[in-house]
C-alpha positions as CSV (number, residue, x, y, z in Angstrom):
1,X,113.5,125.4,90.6
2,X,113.8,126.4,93.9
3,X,114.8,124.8,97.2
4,X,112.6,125.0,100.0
5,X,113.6,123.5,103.3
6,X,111.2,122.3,106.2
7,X,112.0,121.2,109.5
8,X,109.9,118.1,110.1
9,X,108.2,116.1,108.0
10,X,105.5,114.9,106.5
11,X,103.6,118.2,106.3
12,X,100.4,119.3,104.1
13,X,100.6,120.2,100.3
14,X,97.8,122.9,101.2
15,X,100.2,124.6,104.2
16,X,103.4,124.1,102.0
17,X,101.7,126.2,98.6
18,X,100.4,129.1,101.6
19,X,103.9,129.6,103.5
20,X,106.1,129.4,100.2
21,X,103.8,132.2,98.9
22,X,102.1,130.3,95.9
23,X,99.0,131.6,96.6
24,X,97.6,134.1,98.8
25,X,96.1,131.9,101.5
26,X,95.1,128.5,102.6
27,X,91.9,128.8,101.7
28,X,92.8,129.4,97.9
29,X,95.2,126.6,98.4
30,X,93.1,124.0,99.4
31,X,91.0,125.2,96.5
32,X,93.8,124.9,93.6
33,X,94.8,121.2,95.4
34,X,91.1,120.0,94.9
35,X,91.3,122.2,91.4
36,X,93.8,119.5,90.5
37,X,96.0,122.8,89.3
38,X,99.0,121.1,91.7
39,X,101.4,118.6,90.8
40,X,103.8,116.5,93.1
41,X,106.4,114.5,91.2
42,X,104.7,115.2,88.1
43,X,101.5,113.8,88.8
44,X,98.2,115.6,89.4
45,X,97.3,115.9,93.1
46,X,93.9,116.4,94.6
47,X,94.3,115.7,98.5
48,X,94.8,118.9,100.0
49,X,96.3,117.1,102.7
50,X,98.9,114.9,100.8
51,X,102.2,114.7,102.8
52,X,104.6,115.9,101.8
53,X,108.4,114.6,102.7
54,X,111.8,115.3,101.6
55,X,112.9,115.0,97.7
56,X,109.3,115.7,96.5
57,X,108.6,118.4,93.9
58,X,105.5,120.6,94.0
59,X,104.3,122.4,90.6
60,X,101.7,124.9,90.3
61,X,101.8,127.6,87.9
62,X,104.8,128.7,87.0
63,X,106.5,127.9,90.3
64,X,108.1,124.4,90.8
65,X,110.0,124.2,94.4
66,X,111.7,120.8,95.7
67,X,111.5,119.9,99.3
68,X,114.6,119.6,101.3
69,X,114.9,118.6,105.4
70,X,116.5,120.8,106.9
């Protein structure tokens, strides 16, 4: 698992899985959100715009990436 670090928080699942790369824009994110292909803390998530804070873990694929403030 990898560590990514953000400078404010919340911010949205959708804009997290576009900037860290996990898929190839936000468009497609929003899509695998509402797919119900993410998970954040082990639990399916559907709200593209979920906010995401500190200490939460995002899943989707093979990537898993846990949010740290910077």
């Amino acid at each position: 698992m990898r560590e990514v670090e953000i400078n404010k928080e919340p911010v949205e699942l959708y804009k997290i899985l576009k900037f860290e790369g996990m898929v190839g824009s936000g468009g497609e994110a929003k899509m695998v959100v509402a797919g119900g292909q993410v998970l954040v803390n082990g639990e399916v998530e559907t709200r593209k715009r979920k906010k995401i804070v500190a200490g939460d873990i995002i899943e989707f694929g093979d990537e898993k990436i846990q949010i740290r403030l910077a």
